[in-house]
C-alpha positions in Angstrom: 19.3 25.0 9.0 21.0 22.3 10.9 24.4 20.9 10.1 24.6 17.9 7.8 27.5 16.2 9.2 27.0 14.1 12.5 30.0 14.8 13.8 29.7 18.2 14.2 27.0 17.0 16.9 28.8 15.6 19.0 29.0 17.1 22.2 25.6 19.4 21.8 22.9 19.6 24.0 19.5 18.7 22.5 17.9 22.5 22.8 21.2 23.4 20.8 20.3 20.5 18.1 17.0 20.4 17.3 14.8 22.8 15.7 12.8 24.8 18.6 9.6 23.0 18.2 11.0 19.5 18.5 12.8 20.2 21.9 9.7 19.3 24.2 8.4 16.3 21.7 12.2 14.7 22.3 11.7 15.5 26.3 8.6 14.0 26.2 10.4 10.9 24.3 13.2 10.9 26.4 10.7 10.6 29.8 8.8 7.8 28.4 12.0 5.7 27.0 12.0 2.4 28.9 14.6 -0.5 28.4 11.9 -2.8 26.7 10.3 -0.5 23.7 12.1 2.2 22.3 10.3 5.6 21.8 9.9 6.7 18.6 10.0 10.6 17.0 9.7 11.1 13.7 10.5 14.8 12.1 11.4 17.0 8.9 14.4 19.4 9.0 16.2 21.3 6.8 19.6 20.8 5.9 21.5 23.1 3.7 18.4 24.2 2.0 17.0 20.7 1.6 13.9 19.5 3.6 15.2 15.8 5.3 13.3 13.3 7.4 14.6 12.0 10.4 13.8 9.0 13.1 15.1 8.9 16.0 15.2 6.3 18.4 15.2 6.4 22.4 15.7 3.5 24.4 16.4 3.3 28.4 19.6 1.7 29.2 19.1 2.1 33.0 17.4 5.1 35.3 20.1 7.3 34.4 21.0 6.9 30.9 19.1 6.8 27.6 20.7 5.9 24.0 19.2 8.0 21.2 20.0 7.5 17.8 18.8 9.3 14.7 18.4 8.1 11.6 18.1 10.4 8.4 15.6 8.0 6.7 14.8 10.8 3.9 14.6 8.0 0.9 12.1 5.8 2.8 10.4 9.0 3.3 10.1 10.0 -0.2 9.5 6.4 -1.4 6.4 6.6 0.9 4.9 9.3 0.2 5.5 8.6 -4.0 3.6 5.9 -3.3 0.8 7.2 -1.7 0.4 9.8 -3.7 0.3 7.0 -6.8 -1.6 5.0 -4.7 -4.4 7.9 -5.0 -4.0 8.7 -8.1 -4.7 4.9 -8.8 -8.1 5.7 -6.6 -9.1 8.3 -8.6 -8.5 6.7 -11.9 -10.4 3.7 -10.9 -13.6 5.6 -9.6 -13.6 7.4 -12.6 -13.3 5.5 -14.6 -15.6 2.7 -13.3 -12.8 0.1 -14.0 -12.3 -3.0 -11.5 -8.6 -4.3 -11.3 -8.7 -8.2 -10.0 -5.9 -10.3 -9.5 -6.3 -14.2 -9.8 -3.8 -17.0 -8.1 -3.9 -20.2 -10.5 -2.8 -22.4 -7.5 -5.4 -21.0 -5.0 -8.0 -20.0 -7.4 -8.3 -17.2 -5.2 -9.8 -13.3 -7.0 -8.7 -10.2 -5.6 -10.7 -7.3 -6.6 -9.8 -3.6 -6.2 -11.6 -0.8 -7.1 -15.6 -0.5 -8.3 -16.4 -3.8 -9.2 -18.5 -4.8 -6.6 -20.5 -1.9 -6.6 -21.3 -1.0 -10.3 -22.3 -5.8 -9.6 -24.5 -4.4 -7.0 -22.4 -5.7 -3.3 -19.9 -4.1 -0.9 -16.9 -5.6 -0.3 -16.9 -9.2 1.2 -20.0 -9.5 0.0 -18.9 -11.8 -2.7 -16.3 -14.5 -1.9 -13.0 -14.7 -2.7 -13.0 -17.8 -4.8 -13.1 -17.7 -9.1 -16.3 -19.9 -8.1 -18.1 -17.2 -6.2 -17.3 -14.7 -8.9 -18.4 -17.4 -11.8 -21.7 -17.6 -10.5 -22.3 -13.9 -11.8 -21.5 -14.2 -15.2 -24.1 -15.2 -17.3 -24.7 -18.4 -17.9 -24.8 -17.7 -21.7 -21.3 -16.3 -21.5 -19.8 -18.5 -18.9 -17.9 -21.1 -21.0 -16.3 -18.1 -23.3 -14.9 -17.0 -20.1 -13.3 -19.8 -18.9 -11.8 -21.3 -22.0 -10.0 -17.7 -22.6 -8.8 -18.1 -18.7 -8.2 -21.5 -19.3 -6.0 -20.5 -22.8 -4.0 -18.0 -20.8 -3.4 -20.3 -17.4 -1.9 -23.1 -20.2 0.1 -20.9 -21.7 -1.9 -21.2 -25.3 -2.2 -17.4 -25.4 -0.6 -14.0 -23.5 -3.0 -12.1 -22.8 -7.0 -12.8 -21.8 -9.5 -10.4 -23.3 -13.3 -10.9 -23.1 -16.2 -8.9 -22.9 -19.3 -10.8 -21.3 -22.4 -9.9 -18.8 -22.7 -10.5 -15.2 -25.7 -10.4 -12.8 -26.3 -7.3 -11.0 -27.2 -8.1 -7.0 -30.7 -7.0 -8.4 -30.8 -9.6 -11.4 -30.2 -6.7 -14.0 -26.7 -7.0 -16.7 -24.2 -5.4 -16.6 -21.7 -5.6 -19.5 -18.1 -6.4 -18.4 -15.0 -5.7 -20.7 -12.0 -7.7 -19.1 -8.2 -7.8 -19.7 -5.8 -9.8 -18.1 -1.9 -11.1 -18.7 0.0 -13.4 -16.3 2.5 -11.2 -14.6 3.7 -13.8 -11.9 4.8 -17.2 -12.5 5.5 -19.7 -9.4 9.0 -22.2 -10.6 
């Protein structure tokens, strides 16, 4: 365990510091530090009991001297990897569930798809544009107007939500049956 207050650094040398296994990382770092990009050492410790994250920061100031500086950046640590791990869970829950999560800008009328949608339609990704047009095109002609009147009802404010349930054109010109929900969550003043 290290100490957790920097002052009772001061003074140390960086074997008596850092943890055994970070000495020759931090020489390496402090070899390559030049005046123009800063070398850059990222590591776990523990403190008092309590595994921390750390970045520190090596820059040349001349051929003799190099500023370090370490940064405990536990929270940005922890919001990262919270985020990853929801960002897989998201994964999973999508490819199991078969479910296609699209975002669409009013102003651009730009569609962002995530998730199986182009697949269970038949395409990779980029194989369809990025325009409401290019997705249009797939829904069936029968159920096209339905569709845009409900998007049209939530985009003018006449309704809160947007729910329809229509086919599109599989790449192989079989249906598929789509179920869609939708709700503005962004509003540009």
């Amino acid at each position: 365990d290290l100490p957790s207050a920097p002052d009772s650094l001061m003074g140390m040398h960086i074997r008596d510091v850092l943890p055994p296994e970070l000495v020759d990382t931090f020489a390496r770092a402090l070899q390559s530090a030049r005046c123009d990009v800063p070398s850059i050492v990222e590591y776990t410790s523990v403190v008092e009991g309590e595994a921390r994250r750390y970045e520190g920061r090596l820059i040349g100031l001349d051929d003799d001297r190099v500023l370090s500086v370490i940064r405990d950046i536990t929270p940005r640590w922890q919001s990262e990897k919270a985020l990853r791990e929801t960002q897989q869970r998201y994964e999973l829950a999508t490819r199991a569930g078969e479910i296609g999560v699209w975002d669409f800008n009013v102003q651009t009328g730009e569609v962002c798809v995530e998730g199986r949608l182009h697949e269970i339609l038949g395409y990779r990704h980029g194989e369809i544009g990025a325009q409401q047009a290019d997705w249009d095109r797939l829904v069936n002609p029968a159920d096209r107007d339905d569709v845009n009147s409900r998007l049209m009802a939530l985009i003018s404010g006449a309704t809160t939500s947007y729910e329809a349930e229509f086919r599109m054109i599989h790449r192989d010109g079989s249906v598929r049956w789509i179920h869609a929900k939708g709700a503005v969550t962004d509003t540009v003043g």
